[in-house]
Every structure is written in structure tokens, then in C-alpha cells.
C-alpha positions in Angstrom: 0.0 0.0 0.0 1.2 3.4 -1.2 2.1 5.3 2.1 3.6 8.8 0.9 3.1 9.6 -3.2 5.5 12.2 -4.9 3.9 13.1 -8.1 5.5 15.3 -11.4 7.5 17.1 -8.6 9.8 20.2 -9.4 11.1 22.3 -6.8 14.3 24.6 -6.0 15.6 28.1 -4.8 14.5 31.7 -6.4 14.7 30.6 -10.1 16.8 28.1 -9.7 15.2 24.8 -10.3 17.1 21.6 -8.9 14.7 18.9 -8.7 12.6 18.1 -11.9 10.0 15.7 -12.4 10.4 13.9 -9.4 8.0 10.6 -9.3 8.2 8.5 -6.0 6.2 5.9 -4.3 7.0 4.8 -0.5 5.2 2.0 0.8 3.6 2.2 4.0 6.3 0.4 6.3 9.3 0.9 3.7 12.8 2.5 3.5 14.1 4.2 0.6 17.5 5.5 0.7 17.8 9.0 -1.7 21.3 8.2 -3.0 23.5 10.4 -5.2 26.7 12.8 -5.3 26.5 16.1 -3.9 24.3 18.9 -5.5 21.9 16.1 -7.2 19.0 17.7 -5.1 18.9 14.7 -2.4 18.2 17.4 0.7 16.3 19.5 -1.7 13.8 16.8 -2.1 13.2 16.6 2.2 13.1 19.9 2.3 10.0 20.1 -0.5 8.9 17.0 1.3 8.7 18.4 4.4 7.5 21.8 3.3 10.5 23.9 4.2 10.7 25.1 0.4 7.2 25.6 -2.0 6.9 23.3 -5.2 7.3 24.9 -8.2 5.0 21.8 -9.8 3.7 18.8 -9.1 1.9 17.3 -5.3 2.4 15.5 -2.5 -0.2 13.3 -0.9 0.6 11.1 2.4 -1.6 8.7 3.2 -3.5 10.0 0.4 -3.8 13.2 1.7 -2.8 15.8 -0.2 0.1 17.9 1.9 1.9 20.0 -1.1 0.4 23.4 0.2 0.0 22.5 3.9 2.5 24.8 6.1 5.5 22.1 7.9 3.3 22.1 11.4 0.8 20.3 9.6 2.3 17.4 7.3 3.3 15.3 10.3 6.5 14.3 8.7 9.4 14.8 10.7 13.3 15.3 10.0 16.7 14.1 11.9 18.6 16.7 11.0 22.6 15.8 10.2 23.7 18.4 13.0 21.0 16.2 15.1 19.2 20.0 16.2 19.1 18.9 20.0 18.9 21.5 22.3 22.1 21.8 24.3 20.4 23.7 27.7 17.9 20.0 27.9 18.2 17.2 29.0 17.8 14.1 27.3 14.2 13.8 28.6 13.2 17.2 27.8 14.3 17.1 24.4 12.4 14.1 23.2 9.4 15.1 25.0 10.0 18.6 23.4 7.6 17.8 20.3 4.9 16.5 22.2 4.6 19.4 24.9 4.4 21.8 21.3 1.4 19.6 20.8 0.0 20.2 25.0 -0.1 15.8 25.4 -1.4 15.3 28.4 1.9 15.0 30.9 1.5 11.5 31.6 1.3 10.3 28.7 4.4 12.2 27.4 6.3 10.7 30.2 4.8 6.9 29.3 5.9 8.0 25.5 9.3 9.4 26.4 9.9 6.4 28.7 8.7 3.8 25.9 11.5 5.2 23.1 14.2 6.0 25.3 14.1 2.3 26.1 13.7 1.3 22.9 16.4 3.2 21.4 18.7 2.1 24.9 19.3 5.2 26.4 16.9 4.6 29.5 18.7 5.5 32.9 19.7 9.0 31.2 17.0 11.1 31.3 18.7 13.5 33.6 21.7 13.8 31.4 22.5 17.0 29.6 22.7 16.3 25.6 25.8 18.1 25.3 27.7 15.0 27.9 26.4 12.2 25.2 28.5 10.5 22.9 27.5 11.1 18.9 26.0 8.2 18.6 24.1 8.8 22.2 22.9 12.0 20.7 21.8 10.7 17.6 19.2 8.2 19.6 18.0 11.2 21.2 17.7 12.6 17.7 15.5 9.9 16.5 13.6 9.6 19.8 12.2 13.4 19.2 11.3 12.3 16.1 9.8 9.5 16.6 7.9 10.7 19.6 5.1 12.5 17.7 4.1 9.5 15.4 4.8 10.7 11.9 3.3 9.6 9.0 6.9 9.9 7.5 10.5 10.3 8.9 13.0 11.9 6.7 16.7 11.8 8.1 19.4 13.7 6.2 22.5 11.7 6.3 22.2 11.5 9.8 25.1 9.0 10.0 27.7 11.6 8.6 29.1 13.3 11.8 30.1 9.6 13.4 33.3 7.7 13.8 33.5 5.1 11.2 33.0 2.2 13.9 30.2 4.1 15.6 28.3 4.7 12.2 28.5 0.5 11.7 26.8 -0.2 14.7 24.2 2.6 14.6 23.2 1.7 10.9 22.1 -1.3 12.0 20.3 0.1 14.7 18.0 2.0 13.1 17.0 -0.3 10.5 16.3 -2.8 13.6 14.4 -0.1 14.7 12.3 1.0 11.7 11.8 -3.1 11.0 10.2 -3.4 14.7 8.1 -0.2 14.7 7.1 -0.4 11.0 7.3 3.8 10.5 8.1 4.8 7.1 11.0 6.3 6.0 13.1 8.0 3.5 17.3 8.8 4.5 19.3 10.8 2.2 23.1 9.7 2.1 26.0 9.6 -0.6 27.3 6.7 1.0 26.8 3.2 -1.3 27.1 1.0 1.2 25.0 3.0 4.2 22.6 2.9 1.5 22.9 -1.0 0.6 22.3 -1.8 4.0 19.6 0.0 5.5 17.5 0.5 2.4 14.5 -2.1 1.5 14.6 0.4 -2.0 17.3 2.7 -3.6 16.7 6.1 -5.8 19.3 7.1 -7.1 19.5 10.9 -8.2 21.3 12.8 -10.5 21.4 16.4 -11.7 17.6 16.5 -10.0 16.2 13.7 -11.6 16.0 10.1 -10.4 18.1 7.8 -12.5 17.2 4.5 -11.2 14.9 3.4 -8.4 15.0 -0.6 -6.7 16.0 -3.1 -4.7 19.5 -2.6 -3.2 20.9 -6.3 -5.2 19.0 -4.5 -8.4 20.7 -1.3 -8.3 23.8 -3.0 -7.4 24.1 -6.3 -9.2 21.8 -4.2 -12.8 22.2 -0.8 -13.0 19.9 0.9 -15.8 22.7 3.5 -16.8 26.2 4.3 -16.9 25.7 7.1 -14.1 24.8 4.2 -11.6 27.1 2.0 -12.6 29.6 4.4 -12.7 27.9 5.6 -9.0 27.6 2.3 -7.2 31.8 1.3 -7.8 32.2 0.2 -11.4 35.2 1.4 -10.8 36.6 0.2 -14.5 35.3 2.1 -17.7 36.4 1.6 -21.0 34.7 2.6 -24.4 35.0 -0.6 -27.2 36.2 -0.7 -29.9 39.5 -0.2 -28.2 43.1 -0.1 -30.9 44.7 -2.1 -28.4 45.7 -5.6 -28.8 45.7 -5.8 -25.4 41.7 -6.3 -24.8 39.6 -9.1 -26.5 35.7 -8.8 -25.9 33.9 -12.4 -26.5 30.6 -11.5 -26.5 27.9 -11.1 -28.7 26.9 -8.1 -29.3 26.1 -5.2 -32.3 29.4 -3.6 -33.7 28.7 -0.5 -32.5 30.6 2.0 -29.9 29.9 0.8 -26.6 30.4 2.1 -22.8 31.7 -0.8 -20.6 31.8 -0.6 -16.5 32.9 -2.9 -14.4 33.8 -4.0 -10.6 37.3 -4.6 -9.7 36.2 -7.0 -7.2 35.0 -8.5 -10.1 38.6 -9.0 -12.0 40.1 -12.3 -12.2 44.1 -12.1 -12.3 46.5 -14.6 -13.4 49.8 -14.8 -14.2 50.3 -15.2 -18.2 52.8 -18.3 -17.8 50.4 -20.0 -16.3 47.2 -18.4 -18.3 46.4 -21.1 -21.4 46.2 -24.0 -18.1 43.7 -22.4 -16.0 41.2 -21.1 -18.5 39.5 -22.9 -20.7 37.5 -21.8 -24.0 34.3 -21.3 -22.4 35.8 -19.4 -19.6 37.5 -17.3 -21.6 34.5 -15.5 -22.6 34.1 -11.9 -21.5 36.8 -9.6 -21.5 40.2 -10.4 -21.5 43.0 -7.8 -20.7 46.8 -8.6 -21.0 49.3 -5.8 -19.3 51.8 -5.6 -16.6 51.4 -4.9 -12.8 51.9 -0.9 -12.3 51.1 -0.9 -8.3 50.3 -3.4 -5.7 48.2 -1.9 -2.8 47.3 -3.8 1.0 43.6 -3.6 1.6 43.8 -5.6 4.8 41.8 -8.6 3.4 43.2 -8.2 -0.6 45.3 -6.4 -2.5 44.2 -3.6 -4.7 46.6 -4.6 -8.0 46.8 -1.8 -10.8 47.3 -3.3 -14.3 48.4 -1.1 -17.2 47.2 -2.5 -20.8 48.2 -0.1 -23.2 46.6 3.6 -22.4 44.5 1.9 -19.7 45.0 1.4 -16.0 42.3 -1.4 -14.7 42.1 -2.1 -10.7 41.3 -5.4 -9.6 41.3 -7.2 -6.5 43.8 -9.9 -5.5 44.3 -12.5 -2.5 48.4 -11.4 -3.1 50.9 -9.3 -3.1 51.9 -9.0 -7.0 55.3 -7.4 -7.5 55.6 -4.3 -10.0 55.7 -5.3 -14.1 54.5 -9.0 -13.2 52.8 -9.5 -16.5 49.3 -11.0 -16.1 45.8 -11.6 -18.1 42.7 -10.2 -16.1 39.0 -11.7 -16.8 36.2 -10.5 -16.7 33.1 -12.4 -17.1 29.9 -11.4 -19.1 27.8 -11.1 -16.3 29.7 -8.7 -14.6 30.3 -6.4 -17.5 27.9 -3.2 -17.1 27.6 -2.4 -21.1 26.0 0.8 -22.7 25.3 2.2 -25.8 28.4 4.8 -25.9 26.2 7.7 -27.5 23.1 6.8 -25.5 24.3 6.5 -21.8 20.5 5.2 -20.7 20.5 2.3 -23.0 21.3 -1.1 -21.6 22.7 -3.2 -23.6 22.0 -7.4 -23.6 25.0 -9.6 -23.2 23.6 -12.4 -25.3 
């Protein structure tokens, strides 16, 4: 069931338009992760959600109700803000039960409410505790406690991971999609971190230059991306356009002789070492994309190696269980399925590896 409905939606500052044509469904229940580089229009798009900038076009209906023209006070969506917003004089307490007091609940039921999330977000037994003596992660909770304590239709959080540690931002992650899976709100989160969005999303958008590019299932958007923008976004780190005049590369795969845009993964890059090449592959493995050159720069990566290969013009990365020593001369493979290919002139246009 269609929870929050984003329809023909353009929106930006003054004259300057930065979303345009914006079409989004969010199921009741569901997160969707607003993914893209910076200046796409991700934190435009909360901020026209949440009605903190007017549409220039289109409406917004929640729980088909239509909020485009409603005032902020009166959408019932609420935002985690990346500088959390808490307010440093309160107390942990006070600033989750902040929202409600705005909306005069009864004082005991704010106190059964502020009890209920502070448990479930595990900061009970610091009530009394000043915001500013949390940790970030501590203060976050809080964060999404206020939130929360209203009962929004939607909650919007704008990469509210990106002022934590890198060990902290793991664990809470996790935590909030735990959360959102046990109280069922729905949500969107804006990052432009991949992975952040892999794992807490149940669907991806991905945005560019104001318009959504691809929307779907985390392993979609990862494993088939429509275009050479998310491939190219989501760490197909390789790119080459074929034909290449290189007799380094061989392609082995069927496809119409026309100029083509190939992406790929360099997790995805099989290495071996040419002495030993014509033993270990076989005709059928061989097809793909084959690329002969000569170890430029072997990297540690705590569980791999990140191994540079010059072929030619080209540098290719791929990953490797080993150390490889500089000019070690070696055939990478590539296999169909992990080839990302494009029409060269017509960056949208997927291309079937037949």
C-alpha cells in the first residue's frame, strides 16, 4: 500500500530549479534511501517534502492526503537533521518530550511516551543527562527519539550518520533499521554513502542532476544498473569505451558492432599470471573480457590487495588474495555477467550480453 506519493514534482531556490520531475512511491512500512553525489537535489527533495521550500509543480499526498500546500506544522513528517538539532540547555528527557509538549499531550502520557522510546532506542537511565555529555552516537538516539515521539506519518533523516566515527556509524546503521523493521514507520534517508545505502534501504533512488536515474531493490541497483551514471555511482570502478586499438583487450561477447560504454567492478577481476594463463582457462571461460598488461602498483587492503594493471593507455584495478610485484605480466577476466555495457552515445541504453 502506497504510504507517501511524490507526483511530477519540481522544486528549487528563487529561479533556480534543482529537482525536476520527481515521481516516487514509498510503501507504507518501507525504506528508501535518496542516493546520489553532492548537488543532485537529495536534501532538496526533504526539504519540498517536508514543506520547508514551496513546489514549483507537481503534489504531495501522504496517506492520500494531499500535503503539497499545507504549512510544515501540519504534514506530520518529521526530520533528523545531520547536525542532530538537539537542544544543548535540555536534558535528554526534555528534548524528546519537546515535540509533544508543542502539541500540549497530556503530561502523563508524554512521560509513558518518552519512557517507551528512550528504552527502545537504549538510552533509558539517562534522562537526567545533559545532551551536550552524550556521545555522537548517544545523541543521535536522542535525535531519533524526538522524532519519533510525535508519530509521523513519514520520517525523513538527512545523512544522519555523517558526523560519526566510522566504527560508531557501523553499529548505529544497523540500529536504526532494527528499529524502523520493529516499529514499521516509514522512512526515507538521504546519504551519498553506497554501502549506508545497501544496507539500511528495503529500495534505492538514485539521483542525478535533479532527476532520479534508477529506483530498486538494493541487489537491483547493485548487481543491474539501468545506466552508466549508476554503474559508474555504485563502484564500477573500470570504464572503457570498445572498440579499443589495443591488442591488449579481447571482448567475447555477442553483441552489435557499434561503440559501446563498458563498466565494471574490480572486485570482479580475475588475475592470473600469463605463464600459467592457457592451463587455468578454458575456452568457455575465456568468454568476457580479456586484458593482457603488466602490474603498475600493488596496494594492501587488509583482506586483498588492490593490483593496478596497465594494458596499453589503460589502468584497470582489480582485486587480489596477493601481493603481485611491479611489471609482473598477467591476463585479467572479466566475465559477461559482470560487464555493465552501454550504448556509448546513448548513456541510458542497456545493452543485452547475449
Amino acid at each position: 500500500m502506497t504510504h507517501l506519493h511524490i507526483k511530477d514534482l519540481q522544486a528549487g531556490y528563487g529561479r533556480k530549479l534543482i529537482l525536476n520531475n520527481i515521481n516516487l512511491e514509498v510503501r507504507q512500512g518501507e525504506m528508501i534511501a535518496l542516493l546520489g553525489p553532492s548537488g543532485c537535489g537529495k536534501t532538496t527533495l526533504l526539504n519540498a517534502l517536508c514543506g520547508f521550500i514551496p513546489l514549483s509543480y507537481g503534489e504531495i499526498l501522504s496517506d492520500k492526503r494531499v500535503i503539497s500546500q499545507l504549512p510544515a506544522e501540519q504534514r506530520n513528517i518529521t526530520m533528523v537533521f545531520q547536525s542532530y538539532a538537539l537542544w544543548p540547555h535540555m536534558t535528554v528527557e526534555q528534548n524528546v518530550a519537546y515535540g509533544l509538549k508543542v502539541k500540549k499531550v497530556k503530561r502523563a502520557d508524554i512521560e509513558t511516551r518518552v519512557a517507551e522510546l528512550l528504552n527502545v532506542v537504549k538510552l533509558a537511565g539517562l534522562e537526567a543527562e545533559k545532551v551536550t555529555a552524550l556521545s555522537g552516537g548517544q545523541r543521535q538516539r536522542v535525535a531519533l527519539a524526538r522524532a519519533l515521539a510525535i508519530r509521523p506519518d513519514v520520517l525523513v533523516l538527512d545523512e544522519p550518520l555523517s558526523n560519526l566515527d566510522a566504527k560508531v556509524r557501523l553499529s548505529v546503521r544497523h540500529e536504526i533499521k532494527a528499529l524502523q523493521k520493529k516499529l514499521g514507520f516509514t522512512s526515507l534517508i538521504v546519504t551519498h554513502d553506497q554501502e549506508e545505502a545497501l544496507v539500511m534501504a528495503d529500495r534505492i533512488a538514485v539521483l542525478n542532476k535533479g532527476q532520479i536515474e534508477q529506483i530498486g531493490t538494493p541487489e537491483e541497483i547493485y548487481h543491474h544498473p539501468s545506466t552508466a551514471f549508476v554503474a559508474d555511482f555504485m563502484g564500477a570502478d573500470n570504464h572503457i569505451v570498445w572498440p579499443i586499438q589495443d591488442p591488449g583487450f579481447s571482448l567475447n561477447i555477442n553483441l552489435p558492432p557499434d561503440d559501446l560504454s563498458i563498466y565494471f567492478r574490480s572486485e570482479n577481476v580475475s588475475i592470473s599470471l600469463q605463464a600459467t594463463i592457457n592451463n587455468e582457462l578454458n575456452q568457455q571461460q575465456n568468454e568476457g573480457l580479456i586484458i593482457n598488461g603488466t602490474v603498475e602498483q600493488s596496494v594492501f587492503f587488509g583482506n586483498s590487495y588492490r593490483i593496478s594493471v596497465r594494458s596499453g593507455k589503460h589502468i584497470i584495478q582489480a582485486e587480489h588474495y596477493k601481493h603481485l610485484p611491479g611489471k609482473t605480466p598477467v591476463t585479467l577476466h572479466i566475465l559477461p555477467e559482470a560487464l555493465h555495457i552501454y550504448a556509448a552515445d546513448v548513456k541510458s541504453s542497456v545493452l543485452e550480453k547475449n
